[in-house]
HTML snippet that shows the backbone in 3Dmol.js (N, CA, C, O; Angstrom):
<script src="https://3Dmol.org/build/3Dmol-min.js"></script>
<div id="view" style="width:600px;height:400px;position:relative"></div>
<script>
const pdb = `
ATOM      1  N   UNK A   1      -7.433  -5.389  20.817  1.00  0.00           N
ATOM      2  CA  UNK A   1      -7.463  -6.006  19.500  1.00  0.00           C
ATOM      3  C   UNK A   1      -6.070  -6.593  19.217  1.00  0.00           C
ATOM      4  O   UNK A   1      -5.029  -5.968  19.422  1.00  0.00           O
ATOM      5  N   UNK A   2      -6.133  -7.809  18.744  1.00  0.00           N
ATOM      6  CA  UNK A   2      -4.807  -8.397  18.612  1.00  0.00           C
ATOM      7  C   UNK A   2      -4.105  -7.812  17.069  1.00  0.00           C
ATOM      8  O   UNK A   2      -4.715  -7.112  16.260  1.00  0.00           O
ATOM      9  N   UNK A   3      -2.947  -8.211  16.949  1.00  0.00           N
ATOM     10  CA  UNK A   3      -2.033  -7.702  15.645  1.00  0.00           C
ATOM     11  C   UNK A   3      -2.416  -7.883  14.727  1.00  0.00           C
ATOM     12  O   UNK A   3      -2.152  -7.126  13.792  1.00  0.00           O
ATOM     13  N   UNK A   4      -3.260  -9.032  14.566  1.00  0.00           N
ATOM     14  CA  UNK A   4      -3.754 -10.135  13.457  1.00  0.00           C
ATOM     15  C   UNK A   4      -5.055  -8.771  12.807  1.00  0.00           C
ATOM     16  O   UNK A   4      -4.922  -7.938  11.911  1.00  0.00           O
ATOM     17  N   UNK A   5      -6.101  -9.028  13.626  1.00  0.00           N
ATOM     18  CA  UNK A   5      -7.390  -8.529  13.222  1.00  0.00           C
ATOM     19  C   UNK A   5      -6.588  -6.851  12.833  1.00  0.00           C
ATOM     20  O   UNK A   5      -6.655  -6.406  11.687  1.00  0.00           O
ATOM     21  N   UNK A   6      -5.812  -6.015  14.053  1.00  0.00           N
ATOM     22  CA  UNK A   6      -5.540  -4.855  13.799  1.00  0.00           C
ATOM     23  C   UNK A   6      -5.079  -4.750  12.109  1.00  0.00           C
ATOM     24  O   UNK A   6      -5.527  -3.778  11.500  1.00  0.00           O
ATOM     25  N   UNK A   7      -4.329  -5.582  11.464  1.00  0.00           N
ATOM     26  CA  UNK A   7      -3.587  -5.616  10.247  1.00  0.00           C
ATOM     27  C   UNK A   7      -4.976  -5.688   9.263  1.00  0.00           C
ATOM     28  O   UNK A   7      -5.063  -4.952   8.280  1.00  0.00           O
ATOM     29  N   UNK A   8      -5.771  -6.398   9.533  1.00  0.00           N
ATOM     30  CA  UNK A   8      -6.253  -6.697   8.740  1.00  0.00           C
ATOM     31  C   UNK A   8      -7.613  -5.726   8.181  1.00  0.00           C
ATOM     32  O   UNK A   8      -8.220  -5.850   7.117  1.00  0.00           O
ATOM     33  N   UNK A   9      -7.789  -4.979   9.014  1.00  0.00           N
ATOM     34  CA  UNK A   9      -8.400  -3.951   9.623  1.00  0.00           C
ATOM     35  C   UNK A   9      -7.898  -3.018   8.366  1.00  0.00           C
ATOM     36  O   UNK A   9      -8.384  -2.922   7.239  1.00  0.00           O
ATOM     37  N   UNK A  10      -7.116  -2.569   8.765  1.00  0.00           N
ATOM     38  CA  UNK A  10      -5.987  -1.650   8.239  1.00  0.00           C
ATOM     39  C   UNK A  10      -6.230  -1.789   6.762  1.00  0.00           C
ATOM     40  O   UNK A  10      -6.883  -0.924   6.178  1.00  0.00           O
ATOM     41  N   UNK A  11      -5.835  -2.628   6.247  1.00  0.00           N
ATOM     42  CA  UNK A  11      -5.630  -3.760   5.026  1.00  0.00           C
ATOM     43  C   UNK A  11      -6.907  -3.040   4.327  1.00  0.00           C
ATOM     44  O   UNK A  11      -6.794  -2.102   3.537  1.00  0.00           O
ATOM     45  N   UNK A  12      -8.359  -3.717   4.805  1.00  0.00           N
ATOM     46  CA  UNK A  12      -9.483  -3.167   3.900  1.00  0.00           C
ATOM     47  C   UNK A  12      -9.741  -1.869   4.216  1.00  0.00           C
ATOM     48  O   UNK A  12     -10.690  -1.444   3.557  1.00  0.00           O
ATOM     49  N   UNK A  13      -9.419  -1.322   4.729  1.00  0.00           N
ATOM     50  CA  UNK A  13      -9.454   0.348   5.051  1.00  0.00           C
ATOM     51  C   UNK A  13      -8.557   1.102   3.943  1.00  0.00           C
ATOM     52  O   UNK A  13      -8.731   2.297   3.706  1.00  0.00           O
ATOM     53  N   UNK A  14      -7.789   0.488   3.418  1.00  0.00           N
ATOM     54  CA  UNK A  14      -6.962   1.320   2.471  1.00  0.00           C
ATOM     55  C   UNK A  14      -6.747   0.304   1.322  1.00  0.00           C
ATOM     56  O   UNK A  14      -6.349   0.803   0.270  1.00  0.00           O
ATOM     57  N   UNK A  15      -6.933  -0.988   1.342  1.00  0.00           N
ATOM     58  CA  UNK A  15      -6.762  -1.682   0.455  1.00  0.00           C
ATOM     59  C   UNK A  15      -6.561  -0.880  -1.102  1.00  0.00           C
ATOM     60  O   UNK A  15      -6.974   0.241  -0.806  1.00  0.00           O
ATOM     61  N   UNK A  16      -6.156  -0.803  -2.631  1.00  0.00           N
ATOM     62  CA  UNK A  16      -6.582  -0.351  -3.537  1.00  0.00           C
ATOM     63  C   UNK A  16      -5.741   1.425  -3.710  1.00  0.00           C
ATOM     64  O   UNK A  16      -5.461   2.168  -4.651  1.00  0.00           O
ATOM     65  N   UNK A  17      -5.582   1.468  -2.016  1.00  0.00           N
ATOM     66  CA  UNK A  17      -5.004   3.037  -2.301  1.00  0.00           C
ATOM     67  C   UNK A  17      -3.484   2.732  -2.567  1.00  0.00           C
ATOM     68  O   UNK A  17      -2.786   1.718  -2.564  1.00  0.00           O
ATOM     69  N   UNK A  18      -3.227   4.497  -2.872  1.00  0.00           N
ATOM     70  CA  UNK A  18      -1.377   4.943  -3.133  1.00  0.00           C
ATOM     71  C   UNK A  18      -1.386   5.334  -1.348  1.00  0.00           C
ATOM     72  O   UNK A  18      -2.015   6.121  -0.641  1.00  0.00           O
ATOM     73  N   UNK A  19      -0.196   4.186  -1.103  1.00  0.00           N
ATOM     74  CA  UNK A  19       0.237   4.526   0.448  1.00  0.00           C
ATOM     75  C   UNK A  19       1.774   4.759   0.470  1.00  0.00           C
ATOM     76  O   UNK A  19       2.451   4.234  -0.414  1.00  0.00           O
ATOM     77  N   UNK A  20       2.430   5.605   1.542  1.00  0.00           N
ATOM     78  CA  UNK A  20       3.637   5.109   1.299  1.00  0.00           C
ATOM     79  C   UNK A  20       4.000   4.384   2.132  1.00  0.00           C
ATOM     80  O   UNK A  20       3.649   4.312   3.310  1.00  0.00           O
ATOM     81  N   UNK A  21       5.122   3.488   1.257  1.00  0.00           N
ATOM     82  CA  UNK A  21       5.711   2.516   2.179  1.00  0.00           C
ATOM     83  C   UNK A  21       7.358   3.003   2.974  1.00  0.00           C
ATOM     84  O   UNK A  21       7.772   4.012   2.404  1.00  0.00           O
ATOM     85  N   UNK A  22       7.801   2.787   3.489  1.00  0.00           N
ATOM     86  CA  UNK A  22       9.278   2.778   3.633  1.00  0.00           C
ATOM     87  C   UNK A  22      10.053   3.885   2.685  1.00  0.00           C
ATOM     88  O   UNK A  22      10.550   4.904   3.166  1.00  0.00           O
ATOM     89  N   UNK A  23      10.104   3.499   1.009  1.00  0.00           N
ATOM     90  CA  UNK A  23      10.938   3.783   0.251  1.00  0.00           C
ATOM     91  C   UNK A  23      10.233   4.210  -0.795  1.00  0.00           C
ATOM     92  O   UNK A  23      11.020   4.392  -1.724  1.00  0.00           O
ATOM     93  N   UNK A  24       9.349   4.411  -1.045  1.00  0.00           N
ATOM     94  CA  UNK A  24       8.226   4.887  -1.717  1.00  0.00           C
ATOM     95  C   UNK A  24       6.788   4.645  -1.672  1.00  0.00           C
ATOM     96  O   UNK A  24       6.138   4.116  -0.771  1.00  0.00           O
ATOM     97  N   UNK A  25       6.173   5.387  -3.426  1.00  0.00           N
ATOM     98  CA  UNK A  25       4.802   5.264  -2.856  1.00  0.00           C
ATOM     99  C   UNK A  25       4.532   4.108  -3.821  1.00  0.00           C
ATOM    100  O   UNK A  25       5.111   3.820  -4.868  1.00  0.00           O
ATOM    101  N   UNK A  26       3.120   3.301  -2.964  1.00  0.00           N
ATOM    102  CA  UNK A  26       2.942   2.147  -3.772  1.00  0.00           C
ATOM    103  C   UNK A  26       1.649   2.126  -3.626  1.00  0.00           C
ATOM    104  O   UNK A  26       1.009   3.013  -3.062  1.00  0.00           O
ATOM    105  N   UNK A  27       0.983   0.677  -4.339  1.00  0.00           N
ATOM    106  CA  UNK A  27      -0.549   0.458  -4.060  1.00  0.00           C
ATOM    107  C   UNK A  27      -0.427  -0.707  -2.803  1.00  0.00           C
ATOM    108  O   UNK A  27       0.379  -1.622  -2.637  1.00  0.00           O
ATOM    109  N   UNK A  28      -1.143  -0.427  -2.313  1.00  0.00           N
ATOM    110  CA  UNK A  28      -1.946  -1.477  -1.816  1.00  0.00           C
ATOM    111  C   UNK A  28      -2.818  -2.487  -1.620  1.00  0.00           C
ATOM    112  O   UNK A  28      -3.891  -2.452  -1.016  1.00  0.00           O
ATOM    113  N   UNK A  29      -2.052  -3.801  -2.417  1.00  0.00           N
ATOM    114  CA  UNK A  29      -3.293  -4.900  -2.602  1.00  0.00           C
ATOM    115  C   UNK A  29      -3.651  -5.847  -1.252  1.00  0.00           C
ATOM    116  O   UNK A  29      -4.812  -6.230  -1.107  1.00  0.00           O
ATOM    117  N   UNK A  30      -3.011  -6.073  -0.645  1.00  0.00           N
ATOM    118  CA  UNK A  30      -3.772  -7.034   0.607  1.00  0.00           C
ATOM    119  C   UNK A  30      -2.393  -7.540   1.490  1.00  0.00           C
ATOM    120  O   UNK A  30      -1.350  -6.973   1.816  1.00  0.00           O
ATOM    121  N   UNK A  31      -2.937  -8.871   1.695  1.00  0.00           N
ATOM    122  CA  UNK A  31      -2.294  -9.177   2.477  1.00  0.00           C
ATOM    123  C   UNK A  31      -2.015 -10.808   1.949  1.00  0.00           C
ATOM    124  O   UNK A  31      -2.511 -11.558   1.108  1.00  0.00           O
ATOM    125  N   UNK A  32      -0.795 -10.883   3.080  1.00  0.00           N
ATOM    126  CA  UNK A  32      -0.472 -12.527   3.069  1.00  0.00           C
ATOM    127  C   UNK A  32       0.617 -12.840   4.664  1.00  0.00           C
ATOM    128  O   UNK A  32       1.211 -12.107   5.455  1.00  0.00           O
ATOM    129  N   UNK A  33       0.420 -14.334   4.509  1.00  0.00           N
ATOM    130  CA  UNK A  33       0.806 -14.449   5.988  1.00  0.00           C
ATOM    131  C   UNK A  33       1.696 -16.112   5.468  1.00  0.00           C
ATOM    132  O   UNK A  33       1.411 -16.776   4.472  1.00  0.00           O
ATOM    133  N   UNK A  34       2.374 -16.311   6.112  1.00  0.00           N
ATOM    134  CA  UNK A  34       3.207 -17.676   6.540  1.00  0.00           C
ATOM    135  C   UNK A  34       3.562 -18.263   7.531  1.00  0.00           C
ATOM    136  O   UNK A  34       2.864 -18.125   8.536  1.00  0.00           O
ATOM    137  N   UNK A  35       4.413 -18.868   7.577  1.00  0.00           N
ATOM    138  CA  UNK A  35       4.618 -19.549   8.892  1.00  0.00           C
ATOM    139  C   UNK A  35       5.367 -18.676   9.990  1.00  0.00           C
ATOM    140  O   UNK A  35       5.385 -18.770  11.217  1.00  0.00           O
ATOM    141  N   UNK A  36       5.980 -17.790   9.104  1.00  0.00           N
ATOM    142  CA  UNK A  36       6.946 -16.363  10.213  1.00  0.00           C
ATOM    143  C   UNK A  36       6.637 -15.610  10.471  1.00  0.00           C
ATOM    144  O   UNK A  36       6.860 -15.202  11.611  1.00  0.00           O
ATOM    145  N   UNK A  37       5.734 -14.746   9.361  1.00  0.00           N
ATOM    146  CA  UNK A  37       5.520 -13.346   9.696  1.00  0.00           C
ATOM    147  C   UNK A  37       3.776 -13.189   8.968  1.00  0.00           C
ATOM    148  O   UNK A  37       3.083 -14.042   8.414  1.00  0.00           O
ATOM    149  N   UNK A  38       3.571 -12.089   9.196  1.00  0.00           N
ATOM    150  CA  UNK A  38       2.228 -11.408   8.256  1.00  0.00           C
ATOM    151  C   UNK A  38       2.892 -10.296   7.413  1.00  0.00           C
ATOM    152  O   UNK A  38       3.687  -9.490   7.896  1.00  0.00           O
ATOM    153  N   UNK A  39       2.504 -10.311   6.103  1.00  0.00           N
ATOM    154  CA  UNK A  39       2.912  -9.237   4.776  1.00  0.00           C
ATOM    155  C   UNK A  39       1.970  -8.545   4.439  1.00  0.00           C
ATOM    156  O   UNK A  39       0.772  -8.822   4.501  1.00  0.00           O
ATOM    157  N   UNK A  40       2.437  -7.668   4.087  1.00  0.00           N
ATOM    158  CA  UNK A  40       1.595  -6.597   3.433  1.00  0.00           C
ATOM    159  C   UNK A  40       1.854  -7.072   1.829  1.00  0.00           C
ATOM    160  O   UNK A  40       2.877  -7.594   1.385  1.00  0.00           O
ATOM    161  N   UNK A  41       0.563  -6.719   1.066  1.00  0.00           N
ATOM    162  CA  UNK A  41       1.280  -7.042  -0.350  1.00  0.00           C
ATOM    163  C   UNK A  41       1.163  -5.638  -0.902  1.00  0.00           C
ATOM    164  O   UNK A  41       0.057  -5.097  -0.864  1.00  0.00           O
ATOM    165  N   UNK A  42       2.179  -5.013  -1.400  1.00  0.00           N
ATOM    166  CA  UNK A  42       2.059  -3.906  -2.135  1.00  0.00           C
ATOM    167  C   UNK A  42       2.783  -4.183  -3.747  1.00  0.00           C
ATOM    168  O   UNK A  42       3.646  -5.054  -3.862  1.00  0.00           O
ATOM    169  N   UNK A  43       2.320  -3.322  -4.997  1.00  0.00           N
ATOM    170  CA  UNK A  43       2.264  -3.252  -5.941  1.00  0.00           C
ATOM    171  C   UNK A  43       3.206  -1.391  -6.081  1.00  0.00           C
ATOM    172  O   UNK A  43       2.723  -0.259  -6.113  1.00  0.00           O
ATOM    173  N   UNK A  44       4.480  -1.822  -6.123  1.00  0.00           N
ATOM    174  CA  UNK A  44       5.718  -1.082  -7.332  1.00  0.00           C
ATOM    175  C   UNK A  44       5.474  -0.503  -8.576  1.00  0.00           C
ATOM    176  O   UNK A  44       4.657  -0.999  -9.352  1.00  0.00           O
ATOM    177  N   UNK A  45       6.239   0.706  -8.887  1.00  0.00           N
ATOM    178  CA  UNK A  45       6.324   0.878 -10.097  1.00  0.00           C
ATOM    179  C   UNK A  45       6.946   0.443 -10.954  1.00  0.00           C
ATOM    180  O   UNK A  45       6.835   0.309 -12.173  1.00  0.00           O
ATOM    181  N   UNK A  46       8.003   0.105  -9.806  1.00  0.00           N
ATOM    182  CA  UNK A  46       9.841  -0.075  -9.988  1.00  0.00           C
ATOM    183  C   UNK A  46      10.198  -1.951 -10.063  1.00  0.00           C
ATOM    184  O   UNK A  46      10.857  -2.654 -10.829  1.00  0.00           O
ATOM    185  N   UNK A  47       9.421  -2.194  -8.917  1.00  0.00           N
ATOM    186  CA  UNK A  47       9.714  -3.472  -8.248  1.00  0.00           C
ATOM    187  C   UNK A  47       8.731  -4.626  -8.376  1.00  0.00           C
ATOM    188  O   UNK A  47       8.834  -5.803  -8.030  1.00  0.00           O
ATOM    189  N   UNK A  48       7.585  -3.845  -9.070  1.00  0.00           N
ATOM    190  CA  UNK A  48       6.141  -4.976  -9.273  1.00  0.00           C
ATOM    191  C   UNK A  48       5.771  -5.777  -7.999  1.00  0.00           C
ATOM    192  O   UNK A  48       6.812  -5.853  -7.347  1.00  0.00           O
ATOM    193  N   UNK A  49       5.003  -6.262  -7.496  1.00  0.00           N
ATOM    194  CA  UNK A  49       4.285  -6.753  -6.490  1.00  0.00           C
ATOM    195  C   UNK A  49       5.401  -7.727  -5.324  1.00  0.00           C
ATOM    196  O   UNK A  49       5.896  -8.854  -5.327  1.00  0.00           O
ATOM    197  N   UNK A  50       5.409  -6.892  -4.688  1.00  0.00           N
ATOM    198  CA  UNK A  50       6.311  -7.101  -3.272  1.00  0.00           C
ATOM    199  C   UNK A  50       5.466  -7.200  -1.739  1.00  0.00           C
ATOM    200  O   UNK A  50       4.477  -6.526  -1.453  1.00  0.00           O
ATOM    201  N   UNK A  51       6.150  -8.248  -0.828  1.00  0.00           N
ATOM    202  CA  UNK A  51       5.540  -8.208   0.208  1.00  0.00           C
ATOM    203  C   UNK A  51       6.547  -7.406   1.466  1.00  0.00           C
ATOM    204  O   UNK A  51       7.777  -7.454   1.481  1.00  0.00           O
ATOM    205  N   UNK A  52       5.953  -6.908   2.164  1.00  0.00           N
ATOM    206  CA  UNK A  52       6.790  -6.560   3.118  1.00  0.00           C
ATOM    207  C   UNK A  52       6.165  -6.463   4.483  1.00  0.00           C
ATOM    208  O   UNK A  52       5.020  -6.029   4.607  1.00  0.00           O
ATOM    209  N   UNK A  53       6.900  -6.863   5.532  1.00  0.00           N
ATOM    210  CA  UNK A  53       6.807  -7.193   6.786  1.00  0.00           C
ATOM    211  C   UNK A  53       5.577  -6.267   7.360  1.00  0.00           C
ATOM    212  O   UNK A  53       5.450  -5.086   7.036  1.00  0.00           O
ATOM    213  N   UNK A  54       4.641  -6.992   8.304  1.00  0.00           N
ATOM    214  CA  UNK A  54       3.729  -5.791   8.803  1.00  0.00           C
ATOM    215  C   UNK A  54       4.115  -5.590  10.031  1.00  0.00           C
ATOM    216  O   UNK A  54       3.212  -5.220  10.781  1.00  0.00           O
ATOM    217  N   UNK A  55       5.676  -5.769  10.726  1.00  0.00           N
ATOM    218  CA  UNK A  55       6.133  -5.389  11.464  1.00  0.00           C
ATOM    219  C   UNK A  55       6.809  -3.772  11.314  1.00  0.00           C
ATOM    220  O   UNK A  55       7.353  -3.179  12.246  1.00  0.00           O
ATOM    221  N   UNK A  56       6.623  -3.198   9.841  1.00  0.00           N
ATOM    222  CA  UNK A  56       6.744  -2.302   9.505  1.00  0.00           C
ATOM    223  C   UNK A  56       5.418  -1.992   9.193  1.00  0.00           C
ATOM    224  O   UNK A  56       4.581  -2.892   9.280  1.00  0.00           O
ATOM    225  N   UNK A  57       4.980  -0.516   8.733  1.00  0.00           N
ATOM    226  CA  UNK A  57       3.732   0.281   8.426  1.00  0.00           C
ATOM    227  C   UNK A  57       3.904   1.213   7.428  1.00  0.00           C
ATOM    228  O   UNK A  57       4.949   1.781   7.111  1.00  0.00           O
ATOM    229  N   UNK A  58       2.572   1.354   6.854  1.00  0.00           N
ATOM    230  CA  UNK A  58       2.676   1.838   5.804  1.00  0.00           C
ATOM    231  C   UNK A  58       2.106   3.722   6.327  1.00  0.00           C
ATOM    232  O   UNK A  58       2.133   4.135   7.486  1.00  0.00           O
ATOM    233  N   UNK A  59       1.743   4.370   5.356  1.00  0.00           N
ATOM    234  CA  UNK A  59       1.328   5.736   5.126  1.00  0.00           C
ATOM    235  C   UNK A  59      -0.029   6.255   4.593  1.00  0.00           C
ATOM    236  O   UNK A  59       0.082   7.088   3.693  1.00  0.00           O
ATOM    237  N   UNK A  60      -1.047   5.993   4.894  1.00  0.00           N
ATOM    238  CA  UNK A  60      -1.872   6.043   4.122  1.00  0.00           C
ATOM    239  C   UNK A  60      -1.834   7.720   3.544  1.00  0.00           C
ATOM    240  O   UNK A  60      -1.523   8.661   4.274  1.00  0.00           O
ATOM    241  N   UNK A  61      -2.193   7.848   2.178  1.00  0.00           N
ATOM    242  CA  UNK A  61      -1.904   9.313   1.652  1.00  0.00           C
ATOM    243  C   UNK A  61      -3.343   9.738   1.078  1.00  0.00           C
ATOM    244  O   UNK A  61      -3.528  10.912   0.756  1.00  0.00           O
ATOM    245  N   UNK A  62      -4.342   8.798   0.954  1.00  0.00           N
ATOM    246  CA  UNK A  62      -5.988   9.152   0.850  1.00  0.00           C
ATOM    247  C   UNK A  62      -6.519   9.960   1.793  1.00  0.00           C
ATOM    248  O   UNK A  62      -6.829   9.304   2.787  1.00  0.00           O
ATOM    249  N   UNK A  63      -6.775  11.226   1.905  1.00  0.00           N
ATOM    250  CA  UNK A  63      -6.981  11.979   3.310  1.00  0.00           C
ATOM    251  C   UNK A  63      -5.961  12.913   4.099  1.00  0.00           C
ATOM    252  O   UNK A  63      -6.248  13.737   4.967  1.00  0.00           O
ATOM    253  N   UNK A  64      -4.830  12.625   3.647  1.00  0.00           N
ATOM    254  CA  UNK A  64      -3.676  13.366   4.637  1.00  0.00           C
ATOM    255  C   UNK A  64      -3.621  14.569   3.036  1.00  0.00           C
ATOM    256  O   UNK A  64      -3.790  15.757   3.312  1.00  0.00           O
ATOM    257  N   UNK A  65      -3.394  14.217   1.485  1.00  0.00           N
ATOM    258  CA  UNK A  65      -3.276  15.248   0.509  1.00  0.00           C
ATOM    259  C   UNK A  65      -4.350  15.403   0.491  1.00  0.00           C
ATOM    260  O   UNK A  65      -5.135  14.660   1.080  1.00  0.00           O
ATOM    261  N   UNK A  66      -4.740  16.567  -0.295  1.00  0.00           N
ATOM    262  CA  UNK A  66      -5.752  16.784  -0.477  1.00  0.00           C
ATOM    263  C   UNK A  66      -6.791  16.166  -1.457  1.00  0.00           C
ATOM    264  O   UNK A  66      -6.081  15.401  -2.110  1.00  0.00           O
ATOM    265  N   UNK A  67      -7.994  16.054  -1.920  1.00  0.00           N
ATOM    266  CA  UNK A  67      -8.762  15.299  -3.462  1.00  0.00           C
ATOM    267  C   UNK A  67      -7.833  15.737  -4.533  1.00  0.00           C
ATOM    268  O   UNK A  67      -7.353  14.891  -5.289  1.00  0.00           O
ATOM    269  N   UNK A  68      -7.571  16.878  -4.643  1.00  0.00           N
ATOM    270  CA  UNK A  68      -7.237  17.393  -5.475  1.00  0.00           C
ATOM    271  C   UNK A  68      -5.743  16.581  -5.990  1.00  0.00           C
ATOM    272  O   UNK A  68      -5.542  16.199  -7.143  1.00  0.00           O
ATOM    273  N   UNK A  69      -4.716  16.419  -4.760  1.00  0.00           N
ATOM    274  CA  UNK A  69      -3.200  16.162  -4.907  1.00  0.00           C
ATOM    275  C   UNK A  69      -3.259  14.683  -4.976  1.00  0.00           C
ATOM    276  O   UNK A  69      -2.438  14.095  -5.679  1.00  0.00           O
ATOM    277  N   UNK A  70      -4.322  13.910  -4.186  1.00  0.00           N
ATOM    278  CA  UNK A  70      -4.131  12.334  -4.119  1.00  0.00           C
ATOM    279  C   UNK A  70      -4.685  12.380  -5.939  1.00  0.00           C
ATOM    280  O   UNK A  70      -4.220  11.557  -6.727  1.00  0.00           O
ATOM    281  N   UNK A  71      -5.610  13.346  -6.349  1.00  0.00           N
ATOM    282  CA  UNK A  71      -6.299  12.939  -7.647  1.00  0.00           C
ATOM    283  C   UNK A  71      -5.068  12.613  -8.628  1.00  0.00           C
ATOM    284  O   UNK A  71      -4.848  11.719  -9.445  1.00  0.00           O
ATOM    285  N   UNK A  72      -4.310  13.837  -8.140  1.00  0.00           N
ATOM    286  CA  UNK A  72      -3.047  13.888  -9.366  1.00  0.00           C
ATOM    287  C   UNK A  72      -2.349  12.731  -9.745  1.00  0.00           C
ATOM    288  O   UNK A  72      -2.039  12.234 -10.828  1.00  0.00           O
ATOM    289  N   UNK A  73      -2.107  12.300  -8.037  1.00  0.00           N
ATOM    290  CA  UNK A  73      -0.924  10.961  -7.888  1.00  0.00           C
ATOM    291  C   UNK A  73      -1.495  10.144  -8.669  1.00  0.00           C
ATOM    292  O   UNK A  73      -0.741   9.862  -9.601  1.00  0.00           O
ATOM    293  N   UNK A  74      -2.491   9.624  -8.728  1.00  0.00           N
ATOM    294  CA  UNK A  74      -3.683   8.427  -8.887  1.00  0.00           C
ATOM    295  C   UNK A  74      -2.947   8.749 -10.698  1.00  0.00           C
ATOM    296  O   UNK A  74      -2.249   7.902 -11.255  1.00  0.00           O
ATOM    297  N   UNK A  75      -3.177   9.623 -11.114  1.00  0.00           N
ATOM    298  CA  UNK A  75      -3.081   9.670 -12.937  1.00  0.00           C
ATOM    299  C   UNK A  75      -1.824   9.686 -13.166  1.00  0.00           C
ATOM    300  O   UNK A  75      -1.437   9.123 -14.190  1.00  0.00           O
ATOM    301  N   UNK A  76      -0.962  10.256 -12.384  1.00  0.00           N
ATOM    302  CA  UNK A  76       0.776  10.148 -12.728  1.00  0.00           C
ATOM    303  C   UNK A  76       1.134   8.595 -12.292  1.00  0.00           C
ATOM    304  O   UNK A  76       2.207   8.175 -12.725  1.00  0.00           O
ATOM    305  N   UNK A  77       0.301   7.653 -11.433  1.00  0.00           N
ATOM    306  CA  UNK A  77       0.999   6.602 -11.268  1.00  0.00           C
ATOM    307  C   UNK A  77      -0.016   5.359 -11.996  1.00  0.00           C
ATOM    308  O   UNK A  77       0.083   4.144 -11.823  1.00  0.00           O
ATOM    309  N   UNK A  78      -0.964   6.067 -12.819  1.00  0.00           N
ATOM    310  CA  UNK A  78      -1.514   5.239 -13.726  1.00  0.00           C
ATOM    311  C   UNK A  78      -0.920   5.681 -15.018  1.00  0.00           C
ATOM    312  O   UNK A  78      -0.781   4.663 -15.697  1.00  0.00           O
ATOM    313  N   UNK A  79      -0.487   6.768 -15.701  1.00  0.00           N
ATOM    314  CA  UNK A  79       0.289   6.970 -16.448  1.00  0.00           C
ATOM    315  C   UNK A  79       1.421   5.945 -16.400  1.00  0.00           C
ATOM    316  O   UNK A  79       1.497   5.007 -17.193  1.00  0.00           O
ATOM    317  N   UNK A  80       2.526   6.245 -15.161  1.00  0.00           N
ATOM    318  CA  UNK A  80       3.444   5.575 -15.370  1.00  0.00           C
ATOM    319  C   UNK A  80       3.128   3.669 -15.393  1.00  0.00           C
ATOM    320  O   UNK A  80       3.983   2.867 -15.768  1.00  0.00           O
ATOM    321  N   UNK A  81       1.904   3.327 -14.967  1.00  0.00           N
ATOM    322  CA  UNK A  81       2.008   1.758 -15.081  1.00  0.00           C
ATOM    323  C   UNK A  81       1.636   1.376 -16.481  1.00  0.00           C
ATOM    324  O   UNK A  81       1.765   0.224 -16.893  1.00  0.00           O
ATOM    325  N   UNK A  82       1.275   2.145 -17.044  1.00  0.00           N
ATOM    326  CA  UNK A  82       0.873   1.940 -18.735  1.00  0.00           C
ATOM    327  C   UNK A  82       2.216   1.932 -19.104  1.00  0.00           C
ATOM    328  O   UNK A  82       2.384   0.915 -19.777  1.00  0.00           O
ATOM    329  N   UNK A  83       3.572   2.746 -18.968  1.00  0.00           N
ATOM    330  CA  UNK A  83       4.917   2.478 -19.472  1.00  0.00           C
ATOM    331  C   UNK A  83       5.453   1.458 -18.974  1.00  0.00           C
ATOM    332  O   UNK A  83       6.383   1.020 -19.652  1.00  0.00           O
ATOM    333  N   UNK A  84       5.148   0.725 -17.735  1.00  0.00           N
ATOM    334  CA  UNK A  84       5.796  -0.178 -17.160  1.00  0.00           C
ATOM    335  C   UNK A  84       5.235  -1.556 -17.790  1.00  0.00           C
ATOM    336  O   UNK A  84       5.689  -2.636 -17.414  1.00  0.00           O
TER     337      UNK A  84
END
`;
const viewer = $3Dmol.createViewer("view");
viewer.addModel(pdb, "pdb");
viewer.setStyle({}, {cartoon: {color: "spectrum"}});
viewer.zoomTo();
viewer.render();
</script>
């Protein structure tokens, strides 16, 4: 499977979730591509909707915490986007 389809793959498999990225945790809205690279688009608490390289990878955290702990995140980081 080439990089392209693999990303994209990826992409609707978690699309919508809290993943982490690099430097924190973020959402995951999709994707975008240009003439250089392919992006991930993720959505900040801090930084509001940023793309970043899919030469880097993200974390998916749906499945690795538990219902219970991803449930929490989900309301503490919808809490905090109502202040933002």
């Amino acid at each position: 499977m080439d990089n392209y389809k693999r990303i994209i793959k990826e992409i609707r498999k978690h699309r919508g979730e809290l993943v982490l990225d690099i430097f924190e945790v973020v959402r995951l809205e999709g994707f975008h591509e240009d003439e250089d690279d392919y992006y991930y688009v993720f959505k900040s608490l801090y930084r509001g909707r940023f793309y970043s390289s899919c030469v880097g990878e993200f974390v998916p955290l749906k499945g690795r915490l538990s219902k219970k702990e991803y449930k929490e995140l989900e309301r503490v980081w919808e809490l905090n986007v109502i202040k933002c």
